[in-house]
C-alpha positions in Angstrom: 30.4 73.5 -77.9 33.8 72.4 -75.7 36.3 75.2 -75.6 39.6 74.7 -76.8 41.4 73.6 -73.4 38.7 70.9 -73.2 38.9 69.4 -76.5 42.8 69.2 -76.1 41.7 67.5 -72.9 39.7 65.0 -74.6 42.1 64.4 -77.3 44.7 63.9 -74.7 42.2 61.4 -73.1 41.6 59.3 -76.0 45.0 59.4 -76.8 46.3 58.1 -74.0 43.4 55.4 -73.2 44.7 53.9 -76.8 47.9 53.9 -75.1 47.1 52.0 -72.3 45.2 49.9 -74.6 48.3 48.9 -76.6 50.2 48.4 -73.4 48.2 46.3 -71.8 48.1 43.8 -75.3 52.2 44.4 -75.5 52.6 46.3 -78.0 55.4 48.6 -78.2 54.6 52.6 -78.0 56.7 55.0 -80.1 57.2 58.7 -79.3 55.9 59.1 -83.0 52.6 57.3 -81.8 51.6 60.9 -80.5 52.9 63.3 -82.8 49.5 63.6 -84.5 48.0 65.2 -81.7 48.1 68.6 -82.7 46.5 67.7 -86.2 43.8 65.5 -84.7 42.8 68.0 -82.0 42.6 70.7 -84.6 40.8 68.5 -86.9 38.2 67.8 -84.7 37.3 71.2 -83.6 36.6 72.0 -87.1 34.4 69.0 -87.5 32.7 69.4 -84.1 31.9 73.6 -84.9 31.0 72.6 -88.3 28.7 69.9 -86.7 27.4 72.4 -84.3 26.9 74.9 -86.3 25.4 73.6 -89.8 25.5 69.4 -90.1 23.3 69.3 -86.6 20.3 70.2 -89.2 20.5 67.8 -91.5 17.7 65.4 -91.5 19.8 61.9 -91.7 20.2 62.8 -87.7 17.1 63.3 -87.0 15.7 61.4 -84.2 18.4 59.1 -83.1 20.9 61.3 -82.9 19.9 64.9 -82.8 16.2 65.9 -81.3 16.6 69.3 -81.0 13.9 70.8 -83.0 15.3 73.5 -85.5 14.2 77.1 -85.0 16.0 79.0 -86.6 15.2 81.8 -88.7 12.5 85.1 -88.6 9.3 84.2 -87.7 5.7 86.2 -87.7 4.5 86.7 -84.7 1.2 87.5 -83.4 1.1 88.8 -80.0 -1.8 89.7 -78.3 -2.1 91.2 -74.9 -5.3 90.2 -72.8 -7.3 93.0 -72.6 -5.7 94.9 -75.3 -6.0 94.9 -79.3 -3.0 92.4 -81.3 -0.3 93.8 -82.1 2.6 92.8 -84.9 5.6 91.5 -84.4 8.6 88.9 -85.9 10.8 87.2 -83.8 14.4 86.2 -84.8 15.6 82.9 -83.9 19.9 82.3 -83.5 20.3 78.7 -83.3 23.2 76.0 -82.9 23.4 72.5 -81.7 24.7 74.0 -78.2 22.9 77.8 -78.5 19.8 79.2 -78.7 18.9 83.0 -78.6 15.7 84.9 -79.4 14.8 88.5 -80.0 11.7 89.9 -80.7 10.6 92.9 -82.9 7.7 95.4 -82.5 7.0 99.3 -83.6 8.3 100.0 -80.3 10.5 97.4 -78.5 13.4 95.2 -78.8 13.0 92.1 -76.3 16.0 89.5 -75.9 16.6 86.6 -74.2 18.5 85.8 -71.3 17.6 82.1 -70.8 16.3 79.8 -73.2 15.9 76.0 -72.6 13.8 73.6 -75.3 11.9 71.7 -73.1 10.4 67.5 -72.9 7.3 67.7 -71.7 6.3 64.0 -69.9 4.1 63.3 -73.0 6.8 64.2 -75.4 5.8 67.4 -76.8 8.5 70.0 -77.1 8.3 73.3 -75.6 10.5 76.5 -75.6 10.8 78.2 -72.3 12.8 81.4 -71.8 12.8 84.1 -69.5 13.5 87.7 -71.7 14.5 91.8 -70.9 12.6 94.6 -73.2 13.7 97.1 -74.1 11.3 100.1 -75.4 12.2 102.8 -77.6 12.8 106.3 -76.2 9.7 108.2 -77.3 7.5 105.0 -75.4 9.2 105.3 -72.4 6.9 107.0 -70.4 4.1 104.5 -70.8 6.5 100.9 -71.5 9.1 100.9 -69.1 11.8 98.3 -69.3 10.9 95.4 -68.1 11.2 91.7 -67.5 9.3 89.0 -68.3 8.8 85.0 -69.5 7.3 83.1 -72.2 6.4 78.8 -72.5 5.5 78.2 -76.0 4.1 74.8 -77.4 6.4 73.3 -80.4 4.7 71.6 -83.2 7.7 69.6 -84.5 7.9 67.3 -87.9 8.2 70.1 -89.6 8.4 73.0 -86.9 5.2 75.2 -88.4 4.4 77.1 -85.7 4.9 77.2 -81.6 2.1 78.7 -79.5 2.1 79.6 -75.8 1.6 82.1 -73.7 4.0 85.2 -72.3 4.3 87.3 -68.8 5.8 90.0 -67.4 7.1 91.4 -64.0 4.9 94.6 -64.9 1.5 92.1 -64.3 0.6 92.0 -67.7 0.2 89.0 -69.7 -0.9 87.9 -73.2 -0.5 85.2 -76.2 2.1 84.8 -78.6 2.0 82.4 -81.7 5.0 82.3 -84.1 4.4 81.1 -87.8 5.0 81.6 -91.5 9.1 81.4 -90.8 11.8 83.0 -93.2 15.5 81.5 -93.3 17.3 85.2 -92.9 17.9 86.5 -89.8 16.4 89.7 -90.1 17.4 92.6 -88.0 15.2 95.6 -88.0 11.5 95.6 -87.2 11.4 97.7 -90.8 13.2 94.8 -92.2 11.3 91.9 -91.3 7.8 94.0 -92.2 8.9 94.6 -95.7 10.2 90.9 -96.6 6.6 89.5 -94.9 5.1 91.9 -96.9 6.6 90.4 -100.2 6.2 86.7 -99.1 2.4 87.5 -98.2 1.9 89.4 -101.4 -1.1 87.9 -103.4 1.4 89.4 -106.6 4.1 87.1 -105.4 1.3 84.0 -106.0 2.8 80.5 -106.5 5.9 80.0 -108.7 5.0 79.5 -112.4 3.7 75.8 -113.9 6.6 74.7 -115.8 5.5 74.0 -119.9 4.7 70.3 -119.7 4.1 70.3 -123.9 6.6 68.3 -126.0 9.5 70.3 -126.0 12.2 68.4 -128.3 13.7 69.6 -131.3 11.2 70.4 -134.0 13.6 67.5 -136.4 12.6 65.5 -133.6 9.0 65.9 -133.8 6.7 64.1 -135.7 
């Protein structure tokens, strides 16, 4: 996303290759020919963050003008450390056209990122790589330290389902991480996202209901 000084600077650009423009065909420039400025530079930041933020999702850009696979929202995560039993987690997923930041949620860590980059591989599959810091509770300290580490996970894209990869750490330790079964809100708590996948996986939640396809006009209607 440009910062204010820059889009002023490529307002100003524009504005004054249209100027040349109508110089060099002689036609006569006004000092009212730029008075607009302010309104257009404003205008366009608005568009641009709105772009950046929301309209970069939309499908009608998919493909020839955005290919930025959206991730956004909490995912499920199963993690499983080689040599150890699999353990539960959710990862949530900040994402704009320009951003991308990911934390992941256990019983007894908080991991974020400090470098994310979505990835073409020569084949043209997508890939997330992104090197993290975790952080483990207090009362876990003495067997997790803080640490370091990386993860490269496989996109499936068109629809994003699921991304799959493998993590490690500057500890020597290494494992398998597989994201699925994603929810829209950006959940914040490890106690948060457990009890929403808990609802979504309930077998009582089940399928929405079948509407009544039976003729359902008036009875003076009926026949």
């Amino acid at each position: 996303m440009l910062s204010a000084p820059q889009l002023n600077l490529v307002v100003a650009a524009v504005f004054a290759l249209w100027a040349v423009s109508l110089l060099a065909t002689g036609t006569h420039i006004q000092v009212g020919f730029f008075k607009p400025f302010s309104v257009v530079s404003a205008a366009l930041g608005v568009l641009l963050a709105f772009f950046d933020r929301t309209a970069w999702k939309w499908r009608v850009w998919r493909g020839w003008l955005v290919r930025r696979p959206n991730l956004a929202g909490t995912w499920q995560v199963a993690l499983r450390p080689s040599g150890h039993s699999a353990l539960e987690g959710f990862m949530v997923v900040r994402q704009t056209l320009t951003s991308l930041t990911l934390r992941l949620l256990t019983a007894e860590s908080s991991s974020m990122t400090v470098a994310t980059s979505i990835v073409r591989e020569p084949d043209g599959a997508m890939a997330l790589a992104a090197v993290y810091r975790a952080d483990p509770r207090l009362p876990v300290r003495d067997r997790s330290t803080i640490h370091n580490g990386a993860f490269f996970l496989g996109i499936s894209v068109d629809p994003v389902r699921e991304l799959v990869g493998h993590y490690w750490t500057d500890r020597g330790s290494s494992g398998e991480l597989r994201l699925h079964n994603r929810k829209a809100a950006l959940l914040s708590t490890f106690g948060d996202a457990q009890m929403a996948f808990a609802v979504m996986n309930s077998p009582a939640a089940g399928p929405p209901p079948i509407a009544n396809t039976e003729d359902q006009r008036p009875a003076s209607l009926k026949r």
